[in-house]
N, C-alpha and C positions, 0 to 999 in steps of 0.2 A: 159474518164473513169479512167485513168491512175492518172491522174489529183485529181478525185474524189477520190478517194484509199489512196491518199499521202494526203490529208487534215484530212483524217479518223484517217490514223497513226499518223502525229501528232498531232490532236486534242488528245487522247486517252494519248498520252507519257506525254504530258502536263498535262494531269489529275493524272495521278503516280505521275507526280514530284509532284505538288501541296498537292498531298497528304503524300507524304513521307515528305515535306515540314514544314508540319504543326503536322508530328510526331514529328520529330524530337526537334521543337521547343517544344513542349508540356511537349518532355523527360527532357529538358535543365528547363523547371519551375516547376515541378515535383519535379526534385532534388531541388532546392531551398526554394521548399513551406514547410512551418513548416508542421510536421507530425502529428500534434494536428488537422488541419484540417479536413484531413485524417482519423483520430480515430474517431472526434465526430460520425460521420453516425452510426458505431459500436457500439459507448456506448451506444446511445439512443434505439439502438435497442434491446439492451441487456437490458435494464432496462425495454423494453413493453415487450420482451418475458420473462423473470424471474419473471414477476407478473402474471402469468395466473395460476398460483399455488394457488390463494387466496384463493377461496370457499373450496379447497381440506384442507388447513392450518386452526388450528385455531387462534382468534384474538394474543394469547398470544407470537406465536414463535416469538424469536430476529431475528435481521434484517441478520447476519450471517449466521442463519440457511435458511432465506426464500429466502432470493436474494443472495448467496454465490457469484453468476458469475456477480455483477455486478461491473464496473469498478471503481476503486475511484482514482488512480494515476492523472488523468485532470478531471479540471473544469471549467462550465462557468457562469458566473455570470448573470443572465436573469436580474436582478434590477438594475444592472449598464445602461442596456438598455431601461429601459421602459420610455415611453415618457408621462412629466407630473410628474414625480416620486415626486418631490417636493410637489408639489399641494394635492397628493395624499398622498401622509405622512400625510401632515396638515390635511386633510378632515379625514381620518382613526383613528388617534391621537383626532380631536375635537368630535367623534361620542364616544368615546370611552372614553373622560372627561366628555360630556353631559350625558351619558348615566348614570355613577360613581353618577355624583349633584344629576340627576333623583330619584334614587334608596335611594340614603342616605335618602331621604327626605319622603321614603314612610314608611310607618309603619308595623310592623309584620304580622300584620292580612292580608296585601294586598297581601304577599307574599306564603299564604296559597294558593297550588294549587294541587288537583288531577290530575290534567294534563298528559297525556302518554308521557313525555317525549325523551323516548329510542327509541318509532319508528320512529320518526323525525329526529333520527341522523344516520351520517355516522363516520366510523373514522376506526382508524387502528394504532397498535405501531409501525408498520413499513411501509411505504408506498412509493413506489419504488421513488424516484426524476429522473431528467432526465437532470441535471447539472452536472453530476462526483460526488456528495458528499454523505454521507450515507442515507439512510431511513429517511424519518422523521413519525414522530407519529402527529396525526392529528384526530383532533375533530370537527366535525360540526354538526351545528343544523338548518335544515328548514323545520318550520311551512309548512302544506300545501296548498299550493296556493302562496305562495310566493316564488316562484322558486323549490321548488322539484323536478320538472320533470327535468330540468335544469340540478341539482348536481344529483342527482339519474343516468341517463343519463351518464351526464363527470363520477361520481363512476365505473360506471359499465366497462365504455372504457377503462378504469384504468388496469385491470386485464382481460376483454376481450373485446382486442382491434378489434378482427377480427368478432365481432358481431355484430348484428344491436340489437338496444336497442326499444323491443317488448314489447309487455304483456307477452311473456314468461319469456324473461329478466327480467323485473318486479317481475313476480311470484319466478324467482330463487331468487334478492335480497331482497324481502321482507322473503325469507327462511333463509337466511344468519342472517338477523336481527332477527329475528324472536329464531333463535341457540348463539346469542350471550346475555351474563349472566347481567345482571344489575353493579354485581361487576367489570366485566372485562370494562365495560365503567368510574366505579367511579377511577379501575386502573388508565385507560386511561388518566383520569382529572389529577391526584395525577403527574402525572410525569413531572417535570421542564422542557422539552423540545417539550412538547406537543403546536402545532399552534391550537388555538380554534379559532374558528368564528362562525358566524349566521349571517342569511341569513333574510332580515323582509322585508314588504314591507306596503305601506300607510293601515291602516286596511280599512279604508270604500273602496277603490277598492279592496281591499282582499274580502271584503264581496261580493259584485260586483260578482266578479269572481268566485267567489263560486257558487252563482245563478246561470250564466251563461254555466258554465263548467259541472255542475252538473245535474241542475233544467232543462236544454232543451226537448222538445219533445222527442229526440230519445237518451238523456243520462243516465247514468248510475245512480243514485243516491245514497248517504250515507243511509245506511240502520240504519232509527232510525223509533222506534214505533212510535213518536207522528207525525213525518212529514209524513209517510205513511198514515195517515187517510188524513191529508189534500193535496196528490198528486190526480191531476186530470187526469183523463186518458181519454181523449178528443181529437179526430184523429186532430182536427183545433186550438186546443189551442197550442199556440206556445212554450210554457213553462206548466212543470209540477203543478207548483207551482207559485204565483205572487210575485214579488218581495216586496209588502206590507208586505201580506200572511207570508212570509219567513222572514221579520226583523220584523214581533210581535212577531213572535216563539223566535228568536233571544230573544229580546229583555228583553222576558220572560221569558225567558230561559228556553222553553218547549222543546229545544232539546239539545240531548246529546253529537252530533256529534264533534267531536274535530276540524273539519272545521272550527267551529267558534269558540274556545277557542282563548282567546289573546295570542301574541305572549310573551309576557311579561311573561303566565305562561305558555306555550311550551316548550320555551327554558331557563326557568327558569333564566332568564337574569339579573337578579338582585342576584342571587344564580353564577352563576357561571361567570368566570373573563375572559369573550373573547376578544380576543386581534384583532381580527375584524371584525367593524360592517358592513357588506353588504347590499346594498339596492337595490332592482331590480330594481327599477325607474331608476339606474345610474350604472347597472350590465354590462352595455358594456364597460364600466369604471376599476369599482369594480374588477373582472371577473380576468383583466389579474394581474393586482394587485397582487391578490392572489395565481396565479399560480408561479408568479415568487418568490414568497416569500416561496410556497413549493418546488420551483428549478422544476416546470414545465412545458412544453410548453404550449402556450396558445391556444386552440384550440374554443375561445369562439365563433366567425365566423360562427361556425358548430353545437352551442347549443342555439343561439339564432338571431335572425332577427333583422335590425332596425326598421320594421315593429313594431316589438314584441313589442322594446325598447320605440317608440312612441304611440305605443296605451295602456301601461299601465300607463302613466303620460299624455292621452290623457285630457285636464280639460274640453272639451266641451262634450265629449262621457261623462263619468260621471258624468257630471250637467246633462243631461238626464236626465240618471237613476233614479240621488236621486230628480229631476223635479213631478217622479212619486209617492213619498213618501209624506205621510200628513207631514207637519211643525212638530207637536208636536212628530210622531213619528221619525223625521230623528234624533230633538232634543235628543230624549231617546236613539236613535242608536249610535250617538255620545257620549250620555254619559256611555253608554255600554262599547266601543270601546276607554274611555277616558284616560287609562294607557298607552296601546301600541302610540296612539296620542303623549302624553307631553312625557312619557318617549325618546320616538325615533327622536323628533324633529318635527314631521307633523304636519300639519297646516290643518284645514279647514274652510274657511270661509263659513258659513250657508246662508249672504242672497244671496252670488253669488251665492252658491252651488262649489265653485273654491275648489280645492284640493293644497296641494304644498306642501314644507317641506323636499326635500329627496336631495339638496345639502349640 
């Protein structure tokens, strides 16, 4: 028993030392570790909380007035990190000369577009960074269906990081947009330090996806007169509307809905000089790209799937689809859809029905 009791004690003493052991050492690297390490936890955290102010601010206050507490003395460079950087220069840099030849080459009239421009974008003059450096001003434009839920989504976690991004979330950022002036976006553009992008994706799977997201038995659909006559309300039909049905309307241009406007005249892409072209085919790529370019962390892991990433560049899922289209009408779809195509680089070969184009 006596025996048992003295194992006890020093089993136990030996756990103190071990653990005084492993302070002490801890103190001794502590004091040696640069104190930049130290800070970052600090800044970054200061930078998500001083942005929960947005929606109360409007678009126009400086970056001194809206994020006063955020740190600038350190910084860290996120693009000296990114892997691939090279590769991605060139790809970003060649979307963004292709796109320049594209444009030059089209004529005035193409560039006539009623289009709603301003509800497709996001931006801010001052938008907190998460490197140490000041605000940056930031413009982006995404078409719907080609990632909006995406950037809508990262916008919103921007300024409320401790939300979950709902249809209520939704309804507050489309209220945000909705209070912000035409002028204060054309502001926005005018400023030499503003990062512009957009966001596109192949149109004929945009169209795609449209149908599907939208047209399904228990979806929501765009509320347009002409497609509401031809929606079937049919407990076994599996879709509202057939995907024929829905690209002669297209084609026809019997509806209104800005779903299917080109991205060409969305984002007015040939009108305004973004400095990067995003492509969701290649968004798990793109994605961080761009954050670190706005000095922010990348959190793309959590806004999109590889799932996602392969079934939107899926080429045998959408040879399906467009499987189900008469020849003469994919013909006219394509050439509906024929700006966003050449202008962006996509390809589609008609007699495979193969899609491609977004390296």
């Amino acid at each position: 028993m006596k025996s048992e009791n003295l194992r006890r004690r020093v089993f136990t003493r030996n756990i103190f030392f071990i653990i005084a052991a492993f302070y002490m050492l801890f103190r001794k690297i502590d004091r040696n570790l640069d104190s930049r390490i130290f800070n970052l936890p600090n800044q970054l955290l200061n930078k998500t909380v001083s942005a929960s102010v947005f929606l109360s601010k409007t678009l126009s206050l400086p970056a001194s007035v809206r994020f006063a507490n955020v740190p600038v003395n350190e910084t860290v460079d996120f693009l000296a990190n990114l892997a691939n950087r090279a590769k991605l220069d060139e790809r970003f840099d060649k979307r963004k000369r292709d796109l320049a030849s594209q444009c030059a080459q089209l004529s005035a009239s193409n560039l006539t577009s009623n289009a709603d421009t301003w509800s497709h974008v996001i931006g801010d003059m001052s938008v907190p960074r998460q490197d140490g450096k000041d605000a940056q001003a930031v413009f982006g434009c995404i078409p719907p269906q080609s990632g909006s839920t995406i950037f809508n989504a990262w916008w919103f976690d921007i300024y409320h990081p401790n939300d979950e991004f709902n249809k209520k979330a939704r309804a507050k950022l489309k209220l945000w947009k909705d209070n912000v002036q035409i002028s204060e976006w054309n502001e926005l553009l005018t400023r030499a330090d503003v990062v512009k992008f957009a966001v596109v994706r192949h149109p004929l799977t945009r169209f795609v996806s449209v149908w599907d997201d939208h047209f399904c038995r228990s979806c929501e659909h765009p509320k347009d007169p002409f497609l509401e006559k031809k929606i079937v309300l049919d407990d076994e039909a599996e879709y509202q509307i057939s995907l024929p049905e829905l690209a002669q309307a297209v084609v026809d241009q019997e509806t209104s809905t800005d779903m299917f406007e080109s991205q060409l005249n969305t984002c007015r892409l040939c009108e305004i000089d973004y400095d990067y072209i995003l492509k969701l085919e290649t968004i798990d790529q793109d994605f961080p790209y761009l954050m670190a370019k706005l000095g922010r962390l990348d959190n793309s892991k959590e806004l999109v799937s590889p799932e996602t990433v392969h079934r939107i560049k899926n080429a045998n899922l959408y040879g399906y689809f467009f499987a189900t289209l008469a020849p003469s009408q994919l013909t006219d779809l394509v050439q509906h859809y024929f700006s966003d195509l050449k202008l962006l680089g996509y390809t589609f070969n008609q007699a495979k029905n193969l899609i491609g184009g977004w390296d």
